[in-house]
Structures are given as C-alpha cells and as structure tokens.
TILUM-456014 format. One line per 3 residues: number of its first residue (from 0); for each residue y, z, x of C-alpha. Coordinates in nm, 2 decimals, m for minus. Layout:
residues N
NUM	Y Z X; ...
END
This chain:
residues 156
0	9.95 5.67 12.53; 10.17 5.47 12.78; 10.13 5.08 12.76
3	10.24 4.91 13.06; 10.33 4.54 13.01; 10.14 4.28 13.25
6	10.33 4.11 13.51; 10.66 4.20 13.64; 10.88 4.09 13.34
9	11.00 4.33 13.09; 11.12 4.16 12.77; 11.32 4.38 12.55
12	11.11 4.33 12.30; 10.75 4.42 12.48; 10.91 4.75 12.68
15	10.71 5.07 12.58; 10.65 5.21 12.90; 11.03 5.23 12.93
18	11.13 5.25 12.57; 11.20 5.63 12.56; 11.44 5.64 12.87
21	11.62 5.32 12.78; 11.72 5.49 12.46; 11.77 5.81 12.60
24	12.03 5.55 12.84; 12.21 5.40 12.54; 12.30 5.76 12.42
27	12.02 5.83 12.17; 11.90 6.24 12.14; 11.53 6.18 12.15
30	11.28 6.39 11.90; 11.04 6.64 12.06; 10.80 6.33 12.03
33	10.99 6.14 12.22; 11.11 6.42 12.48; 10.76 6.49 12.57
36	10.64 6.07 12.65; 11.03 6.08 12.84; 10.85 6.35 13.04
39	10.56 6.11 13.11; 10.72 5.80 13.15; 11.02 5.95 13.39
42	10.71 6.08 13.60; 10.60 5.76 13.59; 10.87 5.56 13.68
45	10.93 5.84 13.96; 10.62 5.84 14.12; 10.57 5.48 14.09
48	10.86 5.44 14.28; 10.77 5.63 14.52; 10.48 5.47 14.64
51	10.66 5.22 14.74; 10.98 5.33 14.87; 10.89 5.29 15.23
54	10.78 4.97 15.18; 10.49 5.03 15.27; 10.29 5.09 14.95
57	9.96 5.31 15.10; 9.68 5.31 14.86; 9.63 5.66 14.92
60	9.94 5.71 14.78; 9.92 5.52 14.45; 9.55 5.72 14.42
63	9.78 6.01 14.46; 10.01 5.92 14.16; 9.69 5.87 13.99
66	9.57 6.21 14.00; 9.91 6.38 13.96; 9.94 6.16 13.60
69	9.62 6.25 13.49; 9.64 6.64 13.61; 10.08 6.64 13.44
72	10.01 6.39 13.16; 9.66 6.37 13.10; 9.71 5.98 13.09
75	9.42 5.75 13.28; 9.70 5.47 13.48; 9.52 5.22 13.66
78	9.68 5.17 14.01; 9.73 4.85 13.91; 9.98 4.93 13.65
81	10.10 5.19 13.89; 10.22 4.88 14.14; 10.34 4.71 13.82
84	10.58 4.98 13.72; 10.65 5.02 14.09; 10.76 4.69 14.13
87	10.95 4.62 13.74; 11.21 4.43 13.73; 11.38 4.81 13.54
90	11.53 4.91 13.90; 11.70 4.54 13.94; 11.90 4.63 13.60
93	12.02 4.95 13.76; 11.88 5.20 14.01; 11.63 5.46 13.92
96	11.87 5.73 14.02; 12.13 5.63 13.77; 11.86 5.66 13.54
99	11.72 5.97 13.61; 12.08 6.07 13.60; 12.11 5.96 13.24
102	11.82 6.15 13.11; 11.82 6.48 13.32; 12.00 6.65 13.08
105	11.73 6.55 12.80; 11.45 6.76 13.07; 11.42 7.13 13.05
108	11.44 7.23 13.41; 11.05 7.31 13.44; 11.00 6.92 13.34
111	11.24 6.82 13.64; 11.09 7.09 13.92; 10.75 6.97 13.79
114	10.84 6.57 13.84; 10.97 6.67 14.23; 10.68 6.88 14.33
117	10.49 6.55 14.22; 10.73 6.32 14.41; 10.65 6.56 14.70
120	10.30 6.56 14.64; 10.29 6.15 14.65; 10.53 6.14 14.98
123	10.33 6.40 15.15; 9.96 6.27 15.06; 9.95 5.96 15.32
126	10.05 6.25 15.60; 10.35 6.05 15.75; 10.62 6.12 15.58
129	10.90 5.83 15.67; 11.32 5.91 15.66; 11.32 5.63 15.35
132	11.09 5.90 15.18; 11.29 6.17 15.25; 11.56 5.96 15.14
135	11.46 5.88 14.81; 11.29 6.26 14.73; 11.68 6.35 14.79
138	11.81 6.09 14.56; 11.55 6.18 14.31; 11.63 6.55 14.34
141	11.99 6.47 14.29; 11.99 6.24 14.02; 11.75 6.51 13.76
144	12.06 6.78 13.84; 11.76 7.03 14.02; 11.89 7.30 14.21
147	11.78 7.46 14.55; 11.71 7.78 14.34; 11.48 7.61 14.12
150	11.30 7.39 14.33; 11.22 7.71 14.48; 11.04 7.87 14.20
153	11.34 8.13 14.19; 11.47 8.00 13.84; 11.77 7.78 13.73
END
C-alpha cells in the first residue's frame, strides 16, 4: 500500500511514498519487494507530475492517473493525494528526471515502456496536448533509458 503524507512537506522521517526511490538514489539495490513498490511509486511520482506539467492541472487528467494506478498497481489514490505528490516539495530537492535517471537501471524495460504509455495516456486524456507536455513525456522517456525500439513494442 502507498501512504502519501498530508500537506506538501516531506520530513525524512514521514517519507514512504518516496522511500523506495530515495534509497534506490543513495545507491541501495532494492529487494524484489522493494523493486515492485519502486514500480508503483515511480508511476506515481511520473504521472503525478504530469498532471501538472502544463500548469494547468485538468481534473480529467488527475481522474486519468487515477484509473491508470488502479488498472498498473491496483492501488485506490485519491486525487487529492495525486495533487499532493504532484506538487511535493521531492522535485525542489532535484528534478524528477535526475531521479528517474537514478533508478532506470533498477526497472526491467517492460516496467519503463509500461510507466510511458501511462504518461501518454495522462497527456493525451484532456485532448490538448500542450509543447510543455510533449516536453516533459521527452524528458521522462529519456531519463528511464527507453529506446525508440521499445517504446514501439519491437523489444529492447
């Protein structure tokens, strides 16, 4: 289960959300425990982001990320917690690229393709799709390492 802490502060102390990828970060090989709620919370983070990287965060986007968490994760996330984790103070300690760069190696490629056809999902569901998104699906794509061949379905 993912437990998202309330307001926009994350102590060290009360991270969970966050506490696989900011270990991952400090150099620590997760367990197969821990790889599978990276995969979640990396999702998370991702998609959260997303919903808000136009500035303009479209409710039928965050319902979106919603529906993609539960259908990928099985996890219930209020869209409250979604704007929460959208908003965390996380991306002022460094950018969520840098961070996706630092655990892309700890994602079989299937997790990574799977987290960007959800970030495409989310930019594509409110229709107007904005150069910021386009943007930040590139930087996304980038920072997990995910090739043109496997983003393709054509293997990695």
């Amino acid at each position: 289960m993912i437990f998202l802490p309330k307001g926009n502060v994350l102590p060290e102390y009360q991270i969970r959300v966050y506490g696989n990828v900011l270990r991952i970060f400090g150099g620590a090989e997760p367990s197969p425990e821990q790889r599978r709620e990276l995969v979640k919370e990396v999702l998370l983070m991702t998609l959260a982001r997303a919903s808000s990287s136009d500035s303009n965060t479209n409710p039928v986007e965050v319902d979106t990320v919603q529906q993609v968490l539960k259908e990928v994760t099985g996890d219930d996330i209020s869209a409250a917690d979604i704007r929460v984790a959208a908003a965390s103070e996380i991306f002022e300690r460094a950018p969520l690229e840098k961070y996706l760069g630092s655990v892309a190696s700890s994602l079989s490629s299937q997790d990574r393709v799977t987290i960007a056809q959800s970030l495409a999902r989310v930019i594509k569901s409110d229709v107007a799709i904005s150069p910021q998104e386009v943007d930040f699906f590139n930087k996304v794509v980038g920072a997990l390492e995910i090739t043109a061949a496997e983003l393709a379905g054509l293997g990695s």
